[in-house]
C-alpha atoms as a printed R data frame, in Angstrom:
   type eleno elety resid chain resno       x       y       z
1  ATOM     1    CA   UNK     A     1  82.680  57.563 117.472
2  ATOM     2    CA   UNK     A     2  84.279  60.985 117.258
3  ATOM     3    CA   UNK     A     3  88.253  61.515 116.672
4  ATOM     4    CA   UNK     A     4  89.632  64.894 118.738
5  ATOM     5    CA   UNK     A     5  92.767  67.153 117.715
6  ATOM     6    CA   UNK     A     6  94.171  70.070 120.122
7  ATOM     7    CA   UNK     A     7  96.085  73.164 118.478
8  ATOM     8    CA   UNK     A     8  98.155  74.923 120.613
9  ATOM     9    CA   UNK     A     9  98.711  78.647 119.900
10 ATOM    10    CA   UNK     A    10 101.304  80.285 121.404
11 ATOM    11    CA   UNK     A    11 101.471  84.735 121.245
12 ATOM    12    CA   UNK     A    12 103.998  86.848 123.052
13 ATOM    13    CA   UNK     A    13 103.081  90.150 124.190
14 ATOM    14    CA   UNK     A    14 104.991  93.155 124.221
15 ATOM    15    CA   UNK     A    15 105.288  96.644 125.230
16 ATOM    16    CA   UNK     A    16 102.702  98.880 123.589
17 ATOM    17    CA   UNK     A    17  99.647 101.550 124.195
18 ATOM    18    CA   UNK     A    18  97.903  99.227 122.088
19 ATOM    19    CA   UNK     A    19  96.317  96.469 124.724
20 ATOM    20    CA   UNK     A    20  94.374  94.561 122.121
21 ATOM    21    CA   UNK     A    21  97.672  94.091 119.788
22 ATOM    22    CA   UNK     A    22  97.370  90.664 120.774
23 ATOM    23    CA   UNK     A    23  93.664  90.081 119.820
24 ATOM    24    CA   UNK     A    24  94.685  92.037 116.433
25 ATOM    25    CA   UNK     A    25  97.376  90.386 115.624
26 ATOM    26    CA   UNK     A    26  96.245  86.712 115.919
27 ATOM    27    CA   UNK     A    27  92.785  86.720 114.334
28 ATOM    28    CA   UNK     A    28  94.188  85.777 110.836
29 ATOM    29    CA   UNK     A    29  96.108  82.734 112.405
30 ATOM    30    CA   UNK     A    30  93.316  81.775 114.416
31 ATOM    31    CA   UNK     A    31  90.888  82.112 111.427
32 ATOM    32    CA   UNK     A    32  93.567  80.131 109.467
33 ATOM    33    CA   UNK     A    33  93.579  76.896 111.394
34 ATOM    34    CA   UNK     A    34  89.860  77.189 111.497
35 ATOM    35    CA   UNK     A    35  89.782  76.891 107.935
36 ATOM    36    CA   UNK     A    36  92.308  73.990 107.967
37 ATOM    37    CA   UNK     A    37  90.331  71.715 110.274
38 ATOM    38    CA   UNK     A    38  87.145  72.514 108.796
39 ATOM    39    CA   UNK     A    39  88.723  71.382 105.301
40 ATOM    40    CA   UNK     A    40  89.088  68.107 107.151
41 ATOM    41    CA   UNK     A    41  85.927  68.081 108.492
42 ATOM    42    CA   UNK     A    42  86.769  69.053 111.988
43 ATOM    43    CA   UNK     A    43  84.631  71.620 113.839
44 ATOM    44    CA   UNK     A    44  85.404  73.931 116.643
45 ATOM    45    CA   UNK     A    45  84.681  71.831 119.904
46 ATOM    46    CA   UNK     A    46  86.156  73.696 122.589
47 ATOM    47    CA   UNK     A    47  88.415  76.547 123.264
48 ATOM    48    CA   UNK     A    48  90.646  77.913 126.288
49 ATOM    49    CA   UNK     A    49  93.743  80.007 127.057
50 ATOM    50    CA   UNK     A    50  96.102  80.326 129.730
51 ATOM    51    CA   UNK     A    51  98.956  82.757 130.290
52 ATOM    52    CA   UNK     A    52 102.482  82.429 131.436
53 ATOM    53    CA   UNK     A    53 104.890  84.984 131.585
54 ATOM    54    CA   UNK     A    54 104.787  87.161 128.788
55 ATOM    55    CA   UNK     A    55 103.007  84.376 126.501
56 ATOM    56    CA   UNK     A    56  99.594  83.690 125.850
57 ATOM    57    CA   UNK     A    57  98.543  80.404 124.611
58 ATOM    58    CA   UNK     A    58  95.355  79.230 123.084
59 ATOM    59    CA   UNK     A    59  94.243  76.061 123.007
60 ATOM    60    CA   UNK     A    60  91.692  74.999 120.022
61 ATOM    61    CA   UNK     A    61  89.786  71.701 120.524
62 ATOM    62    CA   UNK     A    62  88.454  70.013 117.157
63 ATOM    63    CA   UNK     A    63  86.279  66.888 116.435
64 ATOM    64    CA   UNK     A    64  84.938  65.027 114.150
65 ATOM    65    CA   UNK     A    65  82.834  61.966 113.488
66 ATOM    66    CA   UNK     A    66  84.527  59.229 112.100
């Protein structure tokens, strides 16, 4: 039997010549609640995004055996 978390990520964009600011800016989250989940013995399952508006949000799908 597995057990299943979603993280939801959520990163604003704004106005710059930079048009990876986004990507740069989140890694170390991102990288962060892998770390967490792994601690718990959750791995990486799944991942999607979806934007709205001027927000970007990232969805992070975990599981683990239980």
């Amino acid at each position: 039997m597995k057990e299943y978390k979603v993280e939801t990520l959520i990163y604003y964009s704004k106005l710059t010549l930079d048009s990876e600011h986004i990507a740069k800016s989140s890694k170390q989250e991102i990288q962060e609640k892998l770390d967490e989940y792994a601690k718990n013995g959750y791995k990486l399952a799944s991942t999607n995004s979806t934007n709205f508006g001027l927000a970007l949000y990232v969805y992070l799908f975990f599981e683990k055996d239980i």
